[in-house]
N, C-alpha and C positions, 0 to 999 in steps of 0.2 A: 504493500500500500504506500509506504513512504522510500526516498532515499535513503543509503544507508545509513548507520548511528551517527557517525563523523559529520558527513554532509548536514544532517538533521540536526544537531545539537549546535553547528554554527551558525546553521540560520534563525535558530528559535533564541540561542541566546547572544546573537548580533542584535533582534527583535528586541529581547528584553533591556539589553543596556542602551540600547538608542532611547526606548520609553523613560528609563530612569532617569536619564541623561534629562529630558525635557524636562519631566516634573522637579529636580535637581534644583534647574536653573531657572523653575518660576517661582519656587521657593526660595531662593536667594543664596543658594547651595555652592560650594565651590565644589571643580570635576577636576580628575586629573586623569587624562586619555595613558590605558596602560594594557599591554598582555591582548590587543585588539578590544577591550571592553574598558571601563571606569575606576577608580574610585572617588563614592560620592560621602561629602561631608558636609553635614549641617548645621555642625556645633556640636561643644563635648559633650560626652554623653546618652546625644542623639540617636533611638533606635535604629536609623536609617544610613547610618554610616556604614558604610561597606563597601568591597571592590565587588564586581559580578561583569561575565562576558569574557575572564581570562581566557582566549581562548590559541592565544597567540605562544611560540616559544618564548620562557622569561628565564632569567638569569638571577642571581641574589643580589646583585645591586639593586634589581626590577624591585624586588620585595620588602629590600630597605625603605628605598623611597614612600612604597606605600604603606608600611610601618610608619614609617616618620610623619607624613600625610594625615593617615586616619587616625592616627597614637593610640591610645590604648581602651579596650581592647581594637583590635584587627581584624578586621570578620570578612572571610572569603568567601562569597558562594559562586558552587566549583560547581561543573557539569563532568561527563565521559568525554566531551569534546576538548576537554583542555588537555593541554600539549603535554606527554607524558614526565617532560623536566622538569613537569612543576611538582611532584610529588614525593621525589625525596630533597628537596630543596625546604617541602614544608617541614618533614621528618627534622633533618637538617637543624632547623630552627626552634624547634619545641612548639610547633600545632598542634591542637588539640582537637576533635572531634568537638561542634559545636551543638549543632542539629540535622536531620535530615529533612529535606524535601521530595516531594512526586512530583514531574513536570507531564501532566495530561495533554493528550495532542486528539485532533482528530481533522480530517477535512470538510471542506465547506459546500460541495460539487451539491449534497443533498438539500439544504437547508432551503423553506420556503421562508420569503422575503416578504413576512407579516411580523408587525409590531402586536404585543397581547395587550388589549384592553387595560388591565390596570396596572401600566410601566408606561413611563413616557421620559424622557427625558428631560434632567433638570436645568432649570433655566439658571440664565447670568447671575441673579441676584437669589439663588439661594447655593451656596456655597456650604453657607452656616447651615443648613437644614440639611444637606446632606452630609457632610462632616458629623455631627451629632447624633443624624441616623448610623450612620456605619460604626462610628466610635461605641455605639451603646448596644451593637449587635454584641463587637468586641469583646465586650464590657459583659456580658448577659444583663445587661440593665435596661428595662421600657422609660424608666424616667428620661427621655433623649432630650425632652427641651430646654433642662438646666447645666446639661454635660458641657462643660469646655475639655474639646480634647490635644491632647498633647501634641500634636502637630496636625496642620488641615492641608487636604490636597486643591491645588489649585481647577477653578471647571474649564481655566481658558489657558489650557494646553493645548498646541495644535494636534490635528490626529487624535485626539483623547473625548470620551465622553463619559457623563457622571449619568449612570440611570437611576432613577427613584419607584419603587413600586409600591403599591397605593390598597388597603383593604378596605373599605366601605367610605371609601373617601381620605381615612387616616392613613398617612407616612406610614409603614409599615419595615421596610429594608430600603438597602438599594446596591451597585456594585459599578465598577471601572471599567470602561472600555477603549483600551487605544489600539491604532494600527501605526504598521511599520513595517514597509517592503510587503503588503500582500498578507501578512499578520497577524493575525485576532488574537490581543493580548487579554484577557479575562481576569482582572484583580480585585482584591477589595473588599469582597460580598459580604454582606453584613444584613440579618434579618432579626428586628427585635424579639426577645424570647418568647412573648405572648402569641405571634404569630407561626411560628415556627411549624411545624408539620401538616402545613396544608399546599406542599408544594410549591412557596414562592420562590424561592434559593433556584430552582429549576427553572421556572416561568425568565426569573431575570437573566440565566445563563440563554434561553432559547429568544430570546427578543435581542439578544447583544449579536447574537447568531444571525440570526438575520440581519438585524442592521449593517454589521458587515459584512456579512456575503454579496448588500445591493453595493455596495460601496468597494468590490472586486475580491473581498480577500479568497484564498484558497485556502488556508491553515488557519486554526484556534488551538491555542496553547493556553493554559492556564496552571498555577502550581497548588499544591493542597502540603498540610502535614498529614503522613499516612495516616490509613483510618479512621479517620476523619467522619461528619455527616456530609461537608462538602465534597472528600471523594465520592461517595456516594449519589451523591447530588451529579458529578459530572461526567460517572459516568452511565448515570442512567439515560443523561441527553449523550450520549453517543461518544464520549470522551474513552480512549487508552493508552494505557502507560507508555507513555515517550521513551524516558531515561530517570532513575535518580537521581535527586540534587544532593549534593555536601554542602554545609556553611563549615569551615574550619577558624579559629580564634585563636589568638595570642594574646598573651598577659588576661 
């Protein structure tokens, strides 16, 4: 169905660091282009610091720098597509096993090009509303309307859209959708607890499906931690196992 692992793992995660890259730098983030992917820094301490898209041959100067870059801790997340030098280089250095990720793929040839009734896309001036929503999915918490959450993604990313899905009128969840080179990147998802098993986690992955399938993509990737309700969730819309991710950490 797909190219093989190598091929596959460079274009889904060229796809992913180009997406971070953006929201990076609408955040006010600085980048430092490395290993053919990033590392991105938001400020210390910041969940989102991390390199990802290593996918290039690196050397241990390559590693200092981004040591020195992200400082402490150093968080890699590694695919099967990176270049086999990089891995006793981590050894090397005292990396640690951080967490695992599943990277879910599947193509787009089948998807009908309808939006579901209660998803629609969120507009310019709610930001704050859906930040809130996703954050409080996060969170397993329904109170979303008093949440300030620790960091907000910007809606006026290009390529990017923020979807909101809606129960009887009420905000309900919502999740992430950018493209890149042809790409359906799928992030985000967040459905408040009270809602939860009535299939909207599903509804928001099949409406992002479509919208980019009319919009050309060929591929949908998205990442879950195993076992998950969201693996479940994506692969019941038609999603399977790509490749595993590593995050790997220092200090």
């Amino acid at each position: 169905m797909f190219q093989d692992l190598t091929s596959l793992a460079r274009r889904l995660e060229r796809a992913q660091a180009l997406q971070n890259e953006r929201f990076n730098q609408a955040a006010g983030g600085r980048s430092l282009p490395v290993g053919g992917g990033f590392a991105h820094f938001r400020g210390e301490g910041h969940p989102l610091n991390q390199a990802l898209g290593l996918i290039d041959p690196m050397a241990e100067p390559d590693l200092e720098v981004i040591e020195a870059f992200l400082g402490a801790p150093t968080v890699l997340e590694l695919s099967p597509g990176a270049d086999p030098s990089l891995w006793p280089l981590l050894a090397l250095r005292g990396y640690r096993l951080h967490q695992f990720q599943q990277l879910w793929v599947r193509p787009l040839l089948q998807v009908e090009p309808t939006l579901e009734p209660s998803i629609r896309l969120a507009g310019p001036g709610e930001a704050s509303l859906y930040n809130r929503i996703i954050c409080a999915g996060f969170l397993e918490r329904d109170d979303w309307s008093e949440l300030e959450p620790p960091f907000e993604v910007s809606l006026e990313v290009v390529d990017a859209w923020g979807f909101l899905a809606f129960v009887n009128g009420e905000p309900a969840g919502g999740g992430m959708l950018g493209i890149v080179d042809g790409v359906a990147l799928l992030s985000g998802d967040g459905v408040l607890p009270r809602y939860r098993g009535r299939g909207l986690q599903k509804t928001l992955i099949r409406s992002r499906l479509a919208f980019a399938r009319e919009r050309g993509c060929d591929l949908a990737c998205a990442g879950t931690a195993p076992g998950t309700a969201s693996q479940g969730s994506y692969e019941a819309c038609g999603f399977h196992v790509a490749y595993p991710k590593v995050e790997m950490a220092l200090g």
